[in-house]
N, C-alpha and C positions, 0 to 999 in steps of 0.2 A: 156245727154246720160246715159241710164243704163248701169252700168259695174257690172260685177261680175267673179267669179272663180271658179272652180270647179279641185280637187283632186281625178283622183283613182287608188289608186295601185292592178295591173293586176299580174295573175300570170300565166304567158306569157312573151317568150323574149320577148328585144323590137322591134326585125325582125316581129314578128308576130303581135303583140298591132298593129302595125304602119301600115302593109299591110290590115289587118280589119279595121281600123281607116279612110284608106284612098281609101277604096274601097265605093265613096260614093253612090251608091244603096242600099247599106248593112244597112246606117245610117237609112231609112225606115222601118227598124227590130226592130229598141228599140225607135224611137223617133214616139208616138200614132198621127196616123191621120194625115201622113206624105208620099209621096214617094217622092224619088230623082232620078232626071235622068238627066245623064251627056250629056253637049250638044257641048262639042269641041273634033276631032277624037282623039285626048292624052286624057286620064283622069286625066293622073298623071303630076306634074311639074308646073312649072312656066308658067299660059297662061292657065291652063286647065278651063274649063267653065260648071258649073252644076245647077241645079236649085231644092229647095226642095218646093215642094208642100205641104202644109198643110193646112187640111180640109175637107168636108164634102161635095159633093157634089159641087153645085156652092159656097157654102158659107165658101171659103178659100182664102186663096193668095198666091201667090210666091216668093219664096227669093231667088232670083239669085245671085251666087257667082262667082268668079274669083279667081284662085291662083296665089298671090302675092308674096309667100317666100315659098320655099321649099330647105330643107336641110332633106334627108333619116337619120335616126341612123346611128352611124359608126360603131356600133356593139352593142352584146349584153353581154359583160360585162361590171361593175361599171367602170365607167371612161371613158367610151365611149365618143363621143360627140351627145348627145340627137339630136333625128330627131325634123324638127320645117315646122309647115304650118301654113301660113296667109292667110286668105283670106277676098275680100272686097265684102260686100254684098251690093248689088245697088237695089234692090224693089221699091216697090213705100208704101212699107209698113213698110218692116226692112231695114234698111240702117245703114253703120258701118263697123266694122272689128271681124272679131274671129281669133282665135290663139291657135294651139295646139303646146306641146312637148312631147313626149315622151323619158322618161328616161330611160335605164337600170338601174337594181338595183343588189343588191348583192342575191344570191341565184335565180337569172334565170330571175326573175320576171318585171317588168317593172311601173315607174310611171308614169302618163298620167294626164299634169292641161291644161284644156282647161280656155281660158279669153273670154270671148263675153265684145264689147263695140257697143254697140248700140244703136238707134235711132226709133221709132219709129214715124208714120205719121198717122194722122195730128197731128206734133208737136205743133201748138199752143193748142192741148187738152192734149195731152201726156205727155209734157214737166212736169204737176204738181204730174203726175205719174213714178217716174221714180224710186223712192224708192220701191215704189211694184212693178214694173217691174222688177229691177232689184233682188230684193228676189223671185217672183215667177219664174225667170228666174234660180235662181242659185239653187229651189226646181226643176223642171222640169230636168235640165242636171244632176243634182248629180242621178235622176233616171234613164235616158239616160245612164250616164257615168257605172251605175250600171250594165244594159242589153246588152251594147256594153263589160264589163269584161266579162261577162257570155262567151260572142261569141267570143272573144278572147281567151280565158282558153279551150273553145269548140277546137277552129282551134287548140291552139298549141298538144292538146293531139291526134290530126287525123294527124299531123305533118310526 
């Protein structure tokens, strides 16, 4: 499995980080060659169902997800109890879990580490790949997690 992690601190409560976070259509904005569309009537919570596309024409795949653990922020000051979303991605290409939190922090702002532990397929080729998966993986979302602050910082100043 490649696992890796990814740190960013938003400067955005963590009401805001976590509603852009988890509006997944939105994730099609900062992650390239990508859309996502939700496919259970709740988007949000435990049981919601979404699928991100990525690719080019015919020459992409799909990574369906489910949300496994959901807990909102309890608020947005320090000491809050950080909001947390799990979900299990079942493909037939990435299969695994990812894991986000977001933290309030002191002065408004919020931190946000997402975890990818993943799989990809066909693992009897992948499996010898998993070191460079998981580095180019954790280059990919630290610029993800970079474009999704932008539009977080965006939301909280139209707030």
């Amino acid at each position: 499995m490649a696992r890796f992690t990814v740190t960013q601190d938003v400067r955005a409560p963590a009401s805001v980080a976590w509603a852009v976070l988890v509006d997944w259509p939105r994730h099609g904005d900062w992650v390239p060659l990508t859309t996502v569309r939700t496919l259970s009537p709740r988007p949000d919570g435990v049981g919601a169902r979404f699928v991100a596309r990525t690719g080019a024409g015919p020459l992409g795949f799909d990574d369906p997800m489910t949300v496994v653990g959901w807990e909102v922020p309890e608020g947005d000051e320090p000491g809050a109890r950080p909001g947390r979303c799990e979900v299990v991605k079942s493909g037939r290409v990435v299969h695994g879990r990812a894991l986000f939190t977001v933290a309030p922090l002191a002065g408004g702002g919020a931190r946000v580490t997402w975890h990818e532990d993943v799989t990809l397929s066909p693992r009897r080729i992948t499996r010898h790949a998993e070191p460079v998966v998981a580095a180019a993986g954790r280059l990919a979302f630290a610029a993800t997690m970079r474009a999704f602050a932008r539009d977080a910082e965006r939301a909280a100043t139209i707030r």
